[in-house]
C-alpha positions in Angstrom: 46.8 18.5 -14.3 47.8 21.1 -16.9 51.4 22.8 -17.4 53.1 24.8 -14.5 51.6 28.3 -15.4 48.4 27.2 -16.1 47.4 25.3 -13.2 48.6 28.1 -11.1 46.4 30.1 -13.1 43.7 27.8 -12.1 44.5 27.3 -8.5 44.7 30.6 -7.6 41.3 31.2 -9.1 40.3 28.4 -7.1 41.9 29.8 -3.8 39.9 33.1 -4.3 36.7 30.6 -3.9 37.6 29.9 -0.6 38.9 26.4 -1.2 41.6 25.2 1.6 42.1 22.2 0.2 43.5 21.2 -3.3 44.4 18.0 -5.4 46.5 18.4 -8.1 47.6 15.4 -11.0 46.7 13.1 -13.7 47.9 15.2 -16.9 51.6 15.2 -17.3 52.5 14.4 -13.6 54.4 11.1 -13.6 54.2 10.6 -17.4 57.0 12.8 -18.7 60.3 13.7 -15.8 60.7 14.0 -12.4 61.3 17.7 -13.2 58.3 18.2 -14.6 56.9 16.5 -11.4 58.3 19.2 -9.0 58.0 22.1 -11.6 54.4 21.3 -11.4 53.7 20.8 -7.3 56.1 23.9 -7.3 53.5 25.8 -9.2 50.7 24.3 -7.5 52.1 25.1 -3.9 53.2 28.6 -4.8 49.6 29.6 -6.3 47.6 28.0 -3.1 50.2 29.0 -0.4 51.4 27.5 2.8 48.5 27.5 5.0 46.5 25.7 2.5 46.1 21.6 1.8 47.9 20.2 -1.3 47.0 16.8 -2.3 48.7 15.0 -5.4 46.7 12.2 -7.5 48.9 10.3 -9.7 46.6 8.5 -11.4 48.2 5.2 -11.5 44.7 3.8 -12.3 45.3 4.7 -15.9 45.8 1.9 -17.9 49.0 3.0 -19.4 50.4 4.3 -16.2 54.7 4.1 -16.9 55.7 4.0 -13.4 57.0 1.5 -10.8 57.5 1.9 -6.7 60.8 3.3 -6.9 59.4 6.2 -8.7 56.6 6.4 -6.4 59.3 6.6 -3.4 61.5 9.2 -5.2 58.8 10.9 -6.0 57.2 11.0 -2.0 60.0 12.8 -0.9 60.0 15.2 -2.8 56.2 15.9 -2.3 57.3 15.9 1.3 59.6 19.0 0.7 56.4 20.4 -0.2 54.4 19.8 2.3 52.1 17.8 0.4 49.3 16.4 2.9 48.5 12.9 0.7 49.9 11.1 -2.6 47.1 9.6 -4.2 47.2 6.4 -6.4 51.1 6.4 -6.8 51.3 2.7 -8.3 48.3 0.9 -10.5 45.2 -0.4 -7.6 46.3 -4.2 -7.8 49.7 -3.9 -6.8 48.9 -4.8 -2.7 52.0 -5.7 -2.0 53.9 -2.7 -3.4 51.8 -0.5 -1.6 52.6 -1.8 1.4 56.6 -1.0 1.1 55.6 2.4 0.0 53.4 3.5 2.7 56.0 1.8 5.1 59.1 4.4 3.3 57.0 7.2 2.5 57.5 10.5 4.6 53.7 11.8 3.3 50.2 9.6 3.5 49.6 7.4 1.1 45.7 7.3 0.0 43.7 4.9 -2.2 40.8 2.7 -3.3 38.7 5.0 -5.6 38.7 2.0 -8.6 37.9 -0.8 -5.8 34.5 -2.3 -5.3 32.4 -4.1 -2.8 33.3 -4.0 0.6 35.2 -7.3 0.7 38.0 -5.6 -2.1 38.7 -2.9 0.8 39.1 -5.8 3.5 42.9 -6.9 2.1 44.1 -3.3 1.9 42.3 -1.9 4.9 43.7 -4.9 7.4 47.4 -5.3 5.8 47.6 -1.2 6.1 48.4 -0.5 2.5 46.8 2.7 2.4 46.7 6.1 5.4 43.7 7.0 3.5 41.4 4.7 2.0 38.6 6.6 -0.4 35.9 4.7 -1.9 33.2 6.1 -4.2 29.6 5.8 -2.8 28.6 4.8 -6.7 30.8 1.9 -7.0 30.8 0.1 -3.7 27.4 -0.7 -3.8 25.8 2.4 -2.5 25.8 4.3 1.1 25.4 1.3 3.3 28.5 -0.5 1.8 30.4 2.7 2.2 29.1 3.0 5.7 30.5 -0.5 6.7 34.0 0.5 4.3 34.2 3.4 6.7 34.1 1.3 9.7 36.6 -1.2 8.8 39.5 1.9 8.1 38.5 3.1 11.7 39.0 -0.3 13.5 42.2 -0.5 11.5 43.2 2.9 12.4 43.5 4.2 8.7 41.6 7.5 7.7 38.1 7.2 5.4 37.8 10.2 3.3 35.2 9.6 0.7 35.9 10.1 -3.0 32.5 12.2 -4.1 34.3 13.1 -7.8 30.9 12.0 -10.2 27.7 13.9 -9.1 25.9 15.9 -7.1 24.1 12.8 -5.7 27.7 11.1 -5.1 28.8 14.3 -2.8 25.5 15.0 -0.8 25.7 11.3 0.4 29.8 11.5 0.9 29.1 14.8 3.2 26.5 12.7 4.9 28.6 9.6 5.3 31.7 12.5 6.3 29.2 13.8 9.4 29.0 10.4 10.2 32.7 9.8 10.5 34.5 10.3 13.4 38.2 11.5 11.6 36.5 12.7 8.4 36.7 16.3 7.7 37.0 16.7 3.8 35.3 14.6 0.7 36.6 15.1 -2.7 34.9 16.5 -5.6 35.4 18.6 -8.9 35.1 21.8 -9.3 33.2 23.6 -12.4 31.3 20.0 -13.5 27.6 20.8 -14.2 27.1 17.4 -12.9 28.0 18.7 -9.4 27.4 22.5 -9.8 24.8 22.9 -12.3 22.0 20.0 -11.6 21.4 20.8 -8.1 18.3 23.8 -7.0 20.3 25.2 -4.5 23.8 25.8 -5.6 26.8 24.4 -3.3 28.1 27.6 -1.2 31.4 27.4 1.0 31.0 29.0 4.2 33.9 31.2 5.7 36.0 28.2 7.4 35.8 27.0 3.2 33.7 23.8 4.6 30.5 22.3 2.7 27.4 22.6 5.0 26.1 19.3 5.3 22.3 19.2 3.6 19.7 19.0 5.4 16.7 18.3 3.6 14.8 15.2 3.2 16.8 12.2 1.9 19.7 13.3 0.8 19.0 16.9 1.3 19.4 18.0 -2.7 16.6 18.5 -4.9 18.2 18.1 -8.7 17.3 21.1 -11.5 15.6 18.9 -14.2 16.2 21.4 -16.7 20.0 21.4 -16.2 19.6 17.3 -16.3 17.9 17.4 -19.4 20.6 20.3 -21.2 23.6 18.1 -19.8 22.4 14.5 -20.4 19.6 15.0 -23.5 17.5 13.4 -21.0 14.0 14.3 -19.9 13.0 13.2 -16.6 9.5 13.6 -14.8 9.2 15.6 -11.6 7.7 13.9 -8.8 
């Protein structure tokens, strides 16, 4: 997340894409004042509108995150002001117990689990209801089928699976497949403008007019990758099949 006037700059930009759905954070957010905080959801809220989804990621992953649950509380209310529709990694991934208490005495979703791996790490979280929204990444947990069974656990304990499809455009054509596949998923996260999602893939991802992601449908997992943009963005040469 860059400064106030800049990520407006950006998210609006975005917004003219067709995106109804936005996650703000890392950058400054949490590392410098709780005015900077809402200066910057202010910003982010204002440049999207109302009718759009604002997500925040904290990014208490970092290694040198500052912050503590009381912050993370504070801080939950006033992303509720702004109608913010998940807080994302509030308090560093091995601190169970903490977020428990928050998701308990926060008035906005708390979501989670990007940095876990293997299914059995998910099981403590997903059963004491620590998280709203759990997210795991298809490329850490051990691939689709572990995701699959991740995605079954959050249902049976009632907590949402929304897939977090940030790395590639391999990692987001099986997170919309696993999404189809979901009964409550309607959204997987990635980034927009990588070449690693945009750039390496034949047919360029399109947003239809409801600013969804059609599902692929081609055979495995429905992309075929440009080896010519692999080789310009990695420096590796890779033999077509």
């Amino acid at each position: 997340m860059c400064e106030p006037k800049a990520l407006a700059e950006q998210l609006m930009a975005i917004r003219e894409q067709g995106f109804r759905a936005c996650k703000v954070g890392w950058g400054p957010f949490g590392r410098q004042s709780d005015a900077m905080d809402e200066q910057m959801v202010r910003a982010a809220r204002e440049a999207i509108g109302s009718e759009a989804l604002l997500m925040v990621d904290a990014g208490a992953s970092n290694a040198f995150w500052p912050q503590g649950f009381k912050w993370a509380v504070r801080t939950a209310r006033m992303l509720a002001d702004f109608g913010v529709y998940w807080f994302e990694e509030p308090l560093p991934p091995d601190n169970l117990p903490d977020y428990v208490l928050l998701r308990q005495n926060s008035p906005v979703p708390i979501a989670g689990g990007e940095v876990l791996t293997r299914r059995q790490s998910f099981v403590p979280w997903l059963q004491g209801r620590a998280l709203d929204i759990v997210q795991p990444d298809v490329t850490k947990v051990g691939g689709i089928s572990e995701e699959r069974k991740i995605a079954w656990m959050a249902e049976e304990n009632g907590i949402r699976f929304i897939p977090h499809g940030w790395n590639t455009a391999l990692g987001l054509a099986a997170d919309l497949h696993l999404a189809s596949a979901s009964r409550d998923t309607d959204m997987v996260e990635y980034l927009t403008g990588s070449p690693f999602i945009g750039d390496i893939v034949e047919k360029k991802w399109q947003l239809d007019e409801d600013g969804m992601l059609p599902i692929p449908n081609g055979p495995g997992l429905g992309i075929s990758l440009n080896l010519d943009a692999v080789e310009k963005h990695t420096g590796q040469k890779l033999a077509s099949m």
